[in-house]
C-alpha positions, 0 to 999 in steps of 0.5 A: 544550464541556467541557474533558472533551468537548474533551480526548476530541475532541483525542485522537480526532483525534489517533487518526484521524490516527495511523491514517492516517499508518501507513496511509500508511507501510504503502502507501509500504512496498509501493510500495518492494516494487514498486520492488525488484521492477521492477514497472511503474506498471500492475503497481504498481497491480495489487498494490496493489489485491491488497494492499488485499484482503489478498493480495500479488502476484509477478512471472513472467517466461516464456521461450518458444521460437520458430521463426525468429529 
């Protein structure tokens, strides 16, 4: 291999594992967004799977009314 093949080879690994470190950070930033929200692992789950399709998520709480108690 060339040492011009091998400089391009070094930088696209490099490249690749770049992108998969802020990937990772980007995550690790939602799953600190969760923990502030009180989110469960499962509700956890779900909005980072919104989070992946470019969407977000909020936490409702419901307050109702019942007879008895």
């Amino acid at each position: 291999m060339s040492e011009r093949t091998n400089v391009f080879v070094e930088q696209t690994k490099y490249d690749m594992l770049l992108e998969k470190y802020k990937r990772s950070e980007a995550i690790i930033m939602q799953l600190w967004y969760c923990l502030d929200k009180g989110y469960t692992h499962e509700e956890a789950k779900i909005h980072i799977k919104a989070w992946l399709n470019g969407q977000s998520t909020v936490k409702k709480s419901v307050v109702e009314v019942v007879k008895g108690g």
